[in-house]
C-alpha positions in Angstrom: -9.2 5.9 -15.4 -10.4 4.8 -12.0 -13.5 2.0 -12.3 -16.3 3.4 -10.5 -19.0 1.1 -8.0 -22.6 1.4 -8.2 -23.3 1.1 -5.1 -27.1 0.7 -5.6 -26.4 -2.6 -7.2 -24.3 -4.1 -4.2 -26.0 -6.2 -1.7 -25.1 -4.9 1.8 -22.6 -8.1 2.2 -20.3 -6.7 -0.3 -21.0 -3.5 1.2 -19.8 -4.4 4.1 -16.3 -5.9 2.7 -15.5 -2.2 1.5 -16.4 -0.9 4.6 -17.2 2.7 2.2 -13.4 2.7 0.8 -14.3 3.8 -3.0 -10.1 3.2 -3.7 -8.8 0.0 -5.0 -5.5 -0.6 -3.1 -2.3 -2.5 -5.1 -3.0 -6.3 -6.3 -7.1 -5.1 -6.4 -6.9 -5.6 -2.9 -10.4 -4.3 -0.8 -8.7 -3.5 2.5 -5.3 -1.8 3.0 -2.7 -4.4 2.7 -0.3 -4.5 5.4 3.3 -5.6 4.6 5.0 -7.9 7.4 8.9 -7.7 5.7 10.9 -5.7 8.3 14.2 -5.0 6.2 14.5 -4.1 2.4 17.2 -5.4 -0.1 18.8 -3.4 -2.7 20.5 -4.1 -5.9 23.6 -2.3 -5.0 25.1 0.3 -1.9 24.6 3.6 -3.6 21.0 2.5 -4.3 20.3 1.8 -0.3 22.5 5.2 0.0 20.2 7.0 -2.1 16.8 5.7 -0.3 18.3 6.8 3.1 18.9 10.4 2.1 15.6 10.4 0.3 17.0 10.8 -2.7 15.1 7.9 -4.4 11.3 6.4 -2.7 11.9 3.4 -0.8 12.0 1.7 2.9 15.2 0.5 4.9 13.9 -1.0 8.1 10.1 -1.1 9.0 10.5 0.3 12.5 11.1 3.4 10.1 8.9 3.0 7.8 6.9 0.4 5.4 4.3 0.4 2.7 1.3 -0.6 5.3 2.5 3.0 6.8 2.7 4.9 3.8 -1.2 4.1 2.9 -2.4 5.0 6.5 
């Protein structure tokens, strides 16, 4: 279950750090994390076969996409 803020009981400082974002992003970050790896390792061939045909979630190269991507 999602925690929700009560935002009458935030000063406007910490108001200002959420910028109106209501989500929590990964790690209980505020902000959208960005992710600055530009190449993704897997365990095996088939695995990194399976990710390029879409078959199973994951990134190859950033140019192509990245997590920091994926949230925007």
């Amino acid at each position: 279950m999602k925690k929700q803020i009560s935002w009458d009981k935030v000063k406007p400082e910490t108001q200002s750090v959420w910028g109106g974002e209501t989500d929590v992003f990964p790690h209980r970050a505020t902000q959208t994390p960005t992710v600055n790896s530009v190449a993704y390792g897997y365990d095996d061939m088939d695995e990194w076969v399976q990710v390029t045909k879409g078959q199973k979630e994951g990134h190859i190269y950033s140019r192509n996409s990245n997590p920091t991507v994926d949230v925007l």
